[in-house]
N, C-alpha and C positions, 0 to 999 in steps of 0.2 A: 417713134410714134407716141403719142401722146392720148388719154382717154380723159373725158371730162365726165364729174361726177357731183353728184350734189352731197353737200357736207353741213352737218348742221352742228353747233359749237353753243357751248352755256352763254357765249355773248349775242348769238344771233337770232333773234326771233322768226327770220324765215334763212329755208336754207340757202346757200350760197354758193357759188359755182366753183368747183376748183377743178384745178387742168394736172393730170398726174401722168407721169414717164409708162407707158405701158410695160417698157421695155425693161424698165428701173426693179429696184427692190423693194420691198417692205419698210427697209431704212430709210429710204431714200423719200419714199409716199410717209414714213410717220412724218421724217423733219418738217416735209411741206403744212402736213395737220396741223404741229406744233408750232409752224410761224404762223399760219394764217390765223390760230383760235386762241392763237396766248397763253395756251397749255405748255405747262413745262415738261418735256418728254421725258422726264421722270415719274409725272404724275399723268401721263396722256393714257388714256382708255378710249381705244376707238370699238363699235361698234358693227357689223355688217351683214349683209344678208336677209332674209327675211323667215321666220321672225328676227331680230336684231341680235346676233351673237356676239360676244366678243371673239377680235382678233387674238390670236395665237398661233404666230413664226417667227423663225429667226428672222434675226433680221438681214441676214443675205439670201432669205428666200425670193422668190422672182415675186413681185406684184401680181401676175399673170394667176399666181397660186390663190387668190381671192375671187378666181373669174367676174373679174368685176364687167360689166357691161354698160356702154353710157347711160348716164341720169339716173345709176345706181345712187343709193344712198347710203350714208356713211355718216356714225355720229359720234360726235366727239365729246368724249366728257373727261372729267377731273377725278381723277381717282387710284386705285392701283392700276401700273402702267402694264401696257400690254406691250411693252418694250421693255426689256431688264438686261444692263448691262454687266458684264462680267468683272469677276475681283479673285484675286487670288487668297483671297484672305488675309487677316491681320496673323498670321498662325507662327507657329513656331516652327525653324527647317533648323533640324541638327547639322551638326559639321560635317560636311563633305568627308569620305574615305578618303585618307590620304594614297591609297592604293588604284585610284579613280583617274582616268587620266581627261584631257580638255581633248575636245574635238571640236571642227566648224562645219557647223553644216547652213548648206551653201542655199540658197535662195533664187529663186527666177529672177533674169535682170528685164522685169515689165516693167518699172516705174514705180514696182506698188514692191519693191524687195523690202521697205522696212515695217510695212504692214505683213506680209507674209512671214520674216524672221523676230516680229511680236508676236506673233498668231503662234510660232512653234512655242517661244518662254514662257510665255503669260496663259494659252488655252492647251495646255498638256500637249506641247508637240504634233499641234493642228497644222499640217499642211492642207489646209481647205479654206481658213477662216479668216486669211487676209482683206478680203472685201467686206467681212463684217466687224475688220480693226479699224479701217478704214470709218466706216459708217457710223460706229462709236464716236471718235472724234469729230466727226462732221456735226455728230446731235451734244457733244459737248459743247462744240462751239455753239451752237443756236441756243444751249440750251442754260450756256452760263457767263451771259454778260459780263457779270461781276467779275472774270476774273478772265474772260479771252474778248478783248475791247479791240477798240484802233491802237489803243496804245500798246497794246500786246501784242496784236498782229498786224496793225500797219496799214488795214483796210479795218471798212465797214465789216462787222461778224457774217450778215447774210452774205456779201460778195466773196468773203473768204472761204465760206463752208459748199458755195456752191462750185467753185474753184476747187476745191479739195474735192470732192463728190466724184471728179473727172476722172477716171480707173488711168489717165498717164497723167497726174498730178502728182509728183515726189513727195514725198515727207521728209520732214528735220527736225529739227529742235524742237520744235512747236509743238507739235505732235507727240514726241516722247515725251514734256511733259505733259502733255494732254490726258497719255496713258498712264503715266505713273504715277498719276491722279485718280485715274477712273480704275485702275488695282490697286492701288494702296502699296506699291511695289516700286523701291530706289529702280532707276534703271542705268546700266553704265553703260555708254557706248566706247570704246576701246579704236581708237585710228592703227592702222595694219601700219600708215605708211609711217607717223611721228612716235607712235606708241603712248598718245596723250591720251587719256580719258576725259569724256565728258559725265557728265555726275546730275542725275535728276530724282527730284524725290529726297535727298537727303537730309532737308531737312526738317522731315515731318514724319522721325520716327516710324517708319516699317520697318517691317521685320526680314521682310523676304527683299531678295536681290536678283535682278539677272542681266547679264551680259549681251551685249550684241556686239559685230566690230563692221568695222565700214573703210573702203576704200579712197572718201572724197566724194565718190559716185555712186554706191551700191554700200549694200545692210545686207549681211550675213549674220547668223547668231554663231555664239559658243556653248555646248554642254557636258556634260562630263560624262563617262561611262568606266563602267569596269574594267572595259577592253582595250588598247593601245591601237589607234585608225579602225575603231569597230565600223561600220556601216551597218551595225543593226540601231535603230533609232529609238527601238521600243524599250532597253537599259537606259536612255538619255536621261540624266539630270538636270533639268533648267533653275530651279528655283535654289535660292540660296540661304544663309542665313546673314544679312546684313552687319553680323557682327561677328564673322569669320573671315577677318582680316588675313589669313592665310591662304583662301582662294583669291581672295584678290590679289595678292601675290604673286600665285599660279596661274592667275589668266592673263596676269600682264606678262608675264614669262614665254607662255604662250602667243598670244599677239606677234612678241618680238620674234619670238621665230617664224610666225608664219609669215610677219614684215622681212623676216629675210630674203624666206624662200621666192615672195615675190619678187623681190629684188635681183635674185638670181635668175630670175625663170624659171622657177621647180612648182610657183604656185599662180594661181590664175584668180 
């Protein structure tokens, strides 16, 4: 279902009609603001209600949470955004205990596993906020021409970002650099089955690191804990220090064994 509402942008002199997802998110209704007004959703300040409030939710909250009603009105302007994307920080993570051991934890296989196994590394171990890793990258691509084009992606940016918006559209490469762009954070992806890494972010100096590994088909992450097979999640370590070459070590170690067990049948 769909609701149309009128929307008024620093280029329009009268407002203008735009058609939004009822059923959609927050994220989902900025991107649309930000194609239609030319606002960079960096910089997008929408407005709502009466008198005019600014918007403030995440951005995987439901649109519905605006109770917006047709031929509401909604205004757009340029300024601090009422969208803020997430960063791990440029910060500093000291060396992993050597006493620490790697664990995987494992991800729902909906389509959406590598947004959900970012969501645990990069948002402290959010099992929630995969739909709003998702919607990040979707407002990156709209919202940074300069550097996710045809030539980068293969298609026009709007038809790719609306294609990615789809909750069973996968993610790849694309996308982890998408995000190890929008954290400021190398990201390694680790293959279970070759034990080859993929490597993003590295060359733009962060400081922090974190693992994921994948089967060909499916994004699981890896974190470390104090405990040997803990299933407590809340010890997890995701972040790392990019320049403790000794876990990376340890996670390729790891990988390879857990490349075993699948091989055996011991792991799934």
């Amino acid at each position: 279902m769909s609701i149309t509402v009128r929307v008024r942008t620093p280029k329009s002199s009268t407002p203008e009609q735009v058609e939004l997802s009822s059923s959609g998110t927050w994220g989902e209704a900025a991107a649309v603001l930000s194609a239609r007004s030319g606002v960079a959703l960096a910089r997008l300040r929408v407005l709502a209600g009466f008198p005019p409030k600014p918007v403030q939710l995440e951005l995987d909250s439901p649109l519905s949470a605006l109770k917006l009603r047709a031929n509401d009105m909604l205004t757009v302007q340029e300024g601090e955004a009422s969208v803020q994307l997430g960063n791990t920080g440029e910060r500093y993570v000291p060396p992993a205990s050597e006493r620490a051991h790697f664990t995987r934890r494992r991800c729902p296989a909906d389509n959406s596993c590598l947004f959900h196994a970012c969501a645990y590394v990069l948002r402290d171990k959010s099992r929630t906020e995969g739909p709003q890793i998702r919607q990040e990258c979707v407002m990156a691509v709209l919202n940074r021409p300069d550097m996710f084009n045809m030539n980068t992606l293969g298609m026009d940016p709007a038809t790719y970002a609306a294609w990615l918006s789809g909750k069973d559209s996968w993610g790849g490469a694309i996308e982890l650099e998408i995000l190890s762009f929008l954290y400021k954070t190398e990201i390694f992806a680790l293959d279970l089955q070759s034990a080859t890494v993929q490597r993003f972010g590295t060359s733009m100096g962060y400081t922090v690191r974190v693992f994921l590994v994948y089967t060909g088909n499916h994004y699981d992450c890896i974190a470390m804990n104090p405990m040997y097979n803990s299933t407590s999640e809340r010890e997890d370590q995701t972040l790392f220090s990019s320049r403790d070459d000794n876990v990376l070590t340890r996670a390729k170690r790891f990988v390879a064994e857990e490349g075993q067990k699948m091989k055996e049948g011991k792991s799934v």
